[in-house]
Backbone as JSON Lines, residues from 0, in Angstrom:
{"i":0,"aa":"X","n":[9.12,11.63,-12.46],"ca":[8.58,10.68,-11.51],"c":[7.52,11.36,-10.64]}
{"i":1,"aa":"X","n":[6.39,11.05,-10.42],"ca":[5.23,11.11,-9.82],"c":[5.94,11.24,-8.41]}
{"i":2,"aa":"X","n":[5.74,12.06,-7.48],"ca":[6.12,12.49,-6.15],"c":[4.59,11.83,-5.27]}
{"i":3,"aa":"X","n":[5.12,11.24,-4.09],"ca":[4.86,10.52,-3.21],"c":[3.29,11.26,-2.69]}
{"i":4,"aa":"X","n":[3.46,12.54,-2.32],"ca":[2.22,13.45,-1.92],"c":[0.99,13.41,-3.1]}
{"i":5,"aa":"X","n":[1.4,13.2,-4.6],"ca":[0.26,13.34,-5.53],"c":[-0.52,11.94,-5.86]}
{"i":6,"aa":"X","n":[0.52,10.72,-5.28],"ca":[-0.58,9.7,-5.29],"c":[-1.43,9.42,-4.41]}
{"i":7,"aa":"X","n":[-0.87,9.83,-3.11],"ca":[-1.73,9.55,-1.69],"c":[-2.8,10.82,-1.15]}
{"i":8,"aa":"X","n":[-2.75,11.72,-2.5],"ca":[-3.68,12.73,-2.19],"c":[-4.99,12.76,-3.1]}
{"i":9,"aa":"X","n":[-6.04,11.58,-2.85],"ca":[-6.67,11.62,-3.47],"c":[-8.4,11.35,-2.82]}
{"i":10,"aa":"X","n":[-9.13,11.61,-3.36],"ca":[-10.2,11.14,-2.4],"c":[-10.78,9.86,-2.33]}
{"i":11,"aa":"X","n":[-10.1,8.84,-2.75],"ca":[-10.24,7.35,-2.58],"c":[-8.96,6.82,-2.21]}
{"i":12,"aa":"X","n":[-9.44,5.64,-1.25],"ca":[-7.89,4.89,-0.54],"c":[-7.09,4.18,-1.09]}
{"i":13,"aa":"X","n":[-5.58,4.6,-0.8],"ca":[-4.41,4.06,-1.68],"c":[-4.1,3.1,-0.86]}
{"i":14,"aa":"X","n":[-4.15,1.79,-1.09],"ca":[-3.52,0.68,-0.69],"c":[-2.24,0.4,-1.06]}
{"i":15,"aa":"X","n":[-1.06,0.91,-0.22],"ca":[0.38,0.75,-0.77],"c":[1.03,-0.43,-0.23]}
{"i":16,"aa":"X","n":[1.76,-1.11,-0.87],"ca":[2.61,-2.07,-0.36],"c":[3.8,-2.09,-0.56]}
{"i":17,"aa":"X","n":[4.84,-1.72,0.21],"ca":[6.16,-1.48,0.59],"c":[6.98,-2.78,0.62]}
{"i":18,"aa":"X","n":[7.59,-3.3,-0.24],"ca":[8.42,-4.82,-0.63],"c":[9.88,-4.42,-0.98]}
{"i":19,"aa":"X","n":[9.94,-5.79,-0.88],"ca":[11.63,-5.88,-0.79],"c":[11.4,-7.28,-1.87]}
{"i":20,"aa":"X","n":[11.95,-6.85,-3.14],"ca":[12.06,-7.54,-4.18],"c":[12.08,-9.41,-3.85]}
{"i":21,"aa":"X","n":[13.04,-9.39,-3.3],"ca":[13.84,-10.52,-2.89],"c":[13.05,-11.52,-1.96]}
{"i":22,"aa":"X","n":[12.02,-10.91,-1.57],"ca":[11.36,-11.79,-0.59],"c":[10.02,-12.51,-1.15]}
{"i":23,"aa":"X","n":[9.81,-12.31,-2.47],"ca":[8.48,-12.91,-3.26],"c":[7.26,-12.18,-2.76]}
{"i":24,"aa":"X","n":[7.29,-10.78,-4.09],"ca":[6.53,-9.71,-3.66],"c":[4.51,-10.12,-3.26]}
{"i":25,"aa":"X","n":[4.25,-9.48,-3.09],"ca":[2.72,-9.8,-2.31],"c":[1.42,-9.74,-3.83]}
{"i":26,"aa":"X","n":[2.17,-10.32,-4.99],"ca":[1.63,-10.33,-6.34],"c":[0.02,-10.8,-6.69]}
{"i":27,"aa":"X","n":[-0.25,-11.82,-5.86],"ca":[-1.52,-12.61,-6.35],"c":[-2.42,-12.13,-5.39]}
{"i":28,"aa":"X","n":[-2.24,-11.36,-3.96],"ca":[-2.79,-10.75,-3.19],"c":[-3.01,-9.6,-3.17]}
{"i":29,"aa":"X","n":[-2.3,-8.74,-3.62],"ca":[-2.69,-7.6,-4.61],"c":[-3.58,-7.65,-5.43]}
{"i":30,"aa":"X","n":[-3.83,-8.74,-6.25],"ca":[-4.31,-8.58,-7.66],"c":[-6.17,-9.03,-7.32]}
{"i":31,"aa":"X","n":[-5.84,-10.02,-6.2],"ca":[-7.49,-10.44,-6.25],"c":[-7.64,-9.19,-4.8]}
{"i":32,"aa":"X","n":[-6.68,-8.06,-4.59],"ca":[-7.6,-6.92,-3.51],"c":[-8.15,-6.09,-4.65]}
{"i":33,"aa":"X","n":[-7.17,-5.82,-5.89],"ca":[-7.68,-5.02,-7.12],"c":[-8.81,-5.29,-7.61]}
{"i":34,"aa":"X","n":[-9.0,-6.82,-7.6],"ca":[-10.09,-7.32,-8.77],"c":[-11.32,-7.22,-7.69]}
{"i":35,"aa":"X","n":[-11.29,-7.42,-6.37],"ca":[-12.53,-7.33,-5.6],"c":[-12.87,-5.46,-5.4]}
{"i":36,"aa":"X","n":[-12.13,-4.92,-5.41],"ca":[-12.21,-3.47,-5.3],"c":[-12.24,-2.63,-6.32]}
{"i":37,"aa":"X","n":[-12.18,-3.04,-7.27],"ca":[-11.71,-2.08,-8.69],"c":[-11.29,-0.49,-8.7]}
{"i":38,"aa":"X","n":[-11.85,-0.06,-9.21],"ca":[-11.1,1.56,-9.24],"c":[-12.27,2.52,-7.97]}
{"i":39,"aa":"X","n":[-12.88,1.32,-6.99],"ca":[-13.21,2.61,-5.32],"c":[-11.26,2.79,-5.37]}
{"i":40,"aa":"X","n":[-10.47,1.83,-5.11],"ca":[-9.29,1.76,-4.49],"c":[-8.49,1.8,-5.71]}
{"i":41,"aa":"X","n":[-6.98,3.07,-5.54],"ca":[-5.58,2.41,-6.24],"c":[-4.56,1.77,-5.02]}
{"i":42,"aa":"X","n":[-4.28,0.52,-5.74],"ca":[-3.19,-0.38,-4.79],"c":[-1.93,0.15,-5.8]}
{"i":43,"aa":"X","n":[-0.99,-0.02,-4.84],"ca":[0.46,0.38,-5.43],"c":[1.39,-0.34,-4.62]}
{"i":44,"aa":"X","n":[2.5,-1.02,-5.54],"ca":[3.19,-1.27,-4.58],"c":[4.72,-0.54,-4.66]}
{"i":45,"aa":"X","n":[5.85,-0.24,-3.71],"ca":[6.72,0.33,-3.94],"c":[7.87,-0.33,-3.25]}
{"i":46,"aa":"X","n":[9.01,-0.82,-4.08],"ca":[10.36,-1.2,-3.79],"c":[10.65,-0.26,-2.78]}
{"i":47,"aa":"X","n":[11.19,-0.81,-1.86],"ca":[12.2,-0.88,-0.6],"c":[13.54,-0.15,-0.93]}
{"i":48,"aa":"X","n":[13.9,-0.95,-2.03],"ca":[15.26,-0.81,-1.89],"c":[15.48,0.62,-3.27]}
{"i":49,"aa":"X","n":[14.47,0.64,-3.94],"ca":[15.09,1.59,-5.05],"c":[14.22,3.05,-4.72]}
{"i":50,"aa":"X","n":[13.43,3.16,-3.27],"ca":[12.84,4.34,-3.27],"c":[13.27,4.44,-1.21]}
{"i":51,"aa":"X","n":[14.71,4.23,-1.36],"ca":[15.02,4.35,0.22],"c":[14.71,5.68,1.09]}
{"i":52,"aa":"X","n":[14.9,6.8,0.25],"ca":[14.58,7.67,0.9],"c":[13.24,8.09,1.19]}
{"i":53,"aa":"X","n":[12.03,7.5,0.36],"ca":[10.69,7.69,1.09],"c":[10.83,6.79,1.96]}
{"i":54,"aa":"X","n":[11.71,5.62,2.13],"ca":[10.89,4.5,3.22],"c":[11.78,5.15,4.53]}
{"i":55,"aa":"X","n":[13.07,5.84,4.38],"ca":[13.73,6.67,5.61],"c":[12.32,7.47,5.94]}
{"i":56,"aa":"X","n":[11.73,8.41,5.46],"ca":[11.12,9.2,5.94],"c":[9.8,9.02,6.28]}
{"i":57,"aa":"X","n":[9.01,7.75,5.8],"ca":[8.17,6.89,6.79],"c":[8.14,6.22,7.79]}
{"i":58,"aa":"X","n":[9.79,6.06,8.16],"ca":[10.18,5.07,9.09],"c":[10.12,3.51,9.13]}
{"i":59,"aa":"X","n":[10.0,3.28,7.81],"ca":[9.81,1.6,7.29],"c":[10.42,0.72,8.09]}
{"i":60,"aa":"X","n":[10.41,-0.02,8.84],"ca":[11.47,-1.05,9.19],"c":[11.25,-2.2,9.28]}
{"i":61,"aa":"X","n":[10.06,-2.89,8.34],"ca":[9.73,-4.2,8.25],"c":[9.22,-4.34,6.83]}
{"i":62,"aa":"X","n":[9.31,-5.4,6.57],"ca":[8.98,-6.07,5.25],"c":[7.98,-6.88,5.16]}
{"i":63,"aa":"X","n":[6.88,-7.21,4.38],"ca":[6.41,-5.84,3.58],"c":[5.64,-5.08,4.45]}
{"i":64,"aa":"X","n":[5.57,-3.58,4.38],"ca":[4.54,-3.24,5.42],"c":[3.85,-2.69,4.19]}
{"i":65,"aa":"X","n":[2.62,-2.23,4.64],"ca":[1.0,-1.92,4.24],"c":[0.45,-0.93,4.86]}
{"i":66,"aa":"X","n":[0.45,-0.09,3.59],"ca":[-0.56,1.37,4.51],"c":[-1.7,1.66,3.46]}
{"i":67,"aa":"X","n":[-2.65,2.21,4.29],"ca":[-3.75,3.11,3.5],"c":[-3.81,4.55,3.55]}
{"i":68,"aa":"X","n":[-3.95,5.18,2.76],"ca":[-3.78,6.57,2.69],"c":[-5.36,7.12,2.39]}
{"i":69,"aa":"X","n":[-6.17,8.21,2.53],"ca":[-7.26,8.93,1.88],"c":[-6.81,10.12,1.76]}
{"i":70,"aa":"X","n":[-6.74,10.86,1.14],"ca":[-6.85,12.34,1.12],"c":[-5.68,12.95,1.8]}
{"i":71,"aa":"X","n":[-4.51,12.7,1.47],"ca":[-3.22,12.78,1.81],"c":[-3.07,12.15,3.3]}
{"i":72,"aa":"X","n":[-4.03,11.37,3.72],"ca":[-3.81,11.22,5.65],"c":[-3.34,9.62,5.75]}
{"i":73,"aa":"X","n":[-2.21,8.94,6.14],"ca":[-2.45,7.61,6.87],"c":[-3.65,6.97,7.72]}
{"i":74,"aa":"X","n":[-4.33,6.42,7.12],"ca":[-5.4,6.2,8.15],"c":[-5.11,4.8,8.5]}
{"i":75,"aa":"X","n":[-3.95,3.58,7.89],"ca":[-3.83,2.09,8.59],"c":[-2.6,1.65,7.93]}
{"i":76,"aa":"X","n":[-1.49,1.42,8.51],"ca":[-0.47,1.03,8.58],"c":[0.03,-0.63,9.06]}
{"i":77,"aa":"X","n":[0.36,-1.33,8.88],"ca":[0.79,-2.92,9.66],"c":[2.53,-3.24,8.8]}
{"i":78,"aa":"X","n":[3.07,-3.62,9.74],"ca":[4.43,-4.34,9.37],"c":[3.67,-6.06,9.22]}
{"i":79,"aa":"X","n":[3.97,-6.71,8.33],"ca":[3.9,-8.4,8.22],"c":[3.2,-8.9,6.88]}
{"i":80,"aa":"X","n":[2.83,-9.98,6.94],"ca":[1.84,-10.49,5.69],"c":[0.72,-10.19,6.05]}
{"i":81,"aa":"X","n":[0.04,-10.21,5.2],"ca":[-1.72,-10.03,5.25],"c":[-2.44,-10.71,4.36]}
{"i":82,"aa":"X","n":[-3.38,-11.42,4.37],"ca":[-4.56,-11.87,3.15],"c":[-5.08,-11.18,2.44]}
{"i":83,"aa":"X","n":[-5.5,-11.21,1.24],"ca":[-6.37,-10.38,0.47],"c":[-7.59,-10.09,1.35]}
{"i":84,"aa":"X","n":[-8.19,-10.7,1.84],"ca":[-9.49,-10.94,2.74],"c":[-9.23,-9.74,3.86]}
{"i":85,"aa":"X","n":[-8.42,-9.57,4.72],"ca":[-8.19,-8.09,5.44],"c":[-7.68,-7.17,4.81]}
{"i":86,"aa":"X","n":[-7.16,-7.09,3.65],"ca":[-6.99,-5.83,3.28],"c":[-7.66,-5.35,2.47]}
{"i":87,"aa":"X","n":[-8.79,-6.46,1.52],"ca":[-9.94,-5.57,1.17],"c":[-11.07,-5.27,2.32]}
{"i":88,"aa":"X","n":[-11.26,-6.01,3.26],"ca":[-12.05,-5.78,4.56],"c":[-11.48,-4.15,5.1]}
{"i":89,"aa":"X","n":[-10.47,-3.58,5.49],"ca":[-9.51,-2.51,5.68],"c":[-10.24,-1.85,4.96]}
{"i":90,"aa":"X","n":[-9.52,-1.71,3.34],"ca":[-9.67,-0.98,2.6],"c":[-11.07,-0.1,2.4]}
{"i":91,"aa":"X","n":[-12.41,-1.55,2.62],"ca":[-13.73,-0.76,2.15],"c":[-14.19,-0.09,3.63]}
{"i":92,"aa":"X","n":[-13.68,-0.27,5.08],"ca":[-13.86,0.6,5.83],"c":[-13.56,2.21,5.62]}
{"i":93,"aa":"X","n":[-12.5,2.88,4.64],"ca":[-12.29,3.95,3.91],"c":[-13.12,4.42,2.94]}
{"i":94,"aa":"X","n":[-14.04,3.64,2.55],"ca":[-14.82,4.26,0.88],"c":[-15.31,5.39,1.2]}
């Protein structure tokens, strides 16, 4: 399994999304941030419940939250929903 530090260490921004299966993951909003961004950005999203110990050690405590990463650094974090429309807006502030 790919360790947490080798995806978020890259020199383009990782758009991660942190879900909880059960709540009707953030699927079609993801897909049109992918299709407007193509490979400037990798989006990822990562279960809640089957990767608990990275979300202990981020301090997760809301569903879904959303971070951007560049070059191993957090540069934008939010707990809630979001539109495709701010998180590719977000995202291309990183290119």
């Amino acid at each position: 399994m790919t360790k947490f530090s080798e995806i978020i260490d890259i020199d383009k921004p990782v758009l991660i999304d942190f879900y909880y299966k059960g709540t009707g993951a953030n699927i079609n909003i993801l897909k049109n941030v992918t299709a407007a961004l193509g490979k400037t950005t990798k989006v990822i999203k990562i279960d809640i419940e089957k990767n608990e110990n990275l979300v202990d050690a981020l301090q997760i405590k809301g569903n879904p939250t959303f971070m951007i990463y560049k070059n191993g650094k957090m540069k934008w974090r939010q707990t809630g929903e979001q539109d495709a429309s701010t998180l590719i807006n977000l995202v291309q502030q990183y290119l």
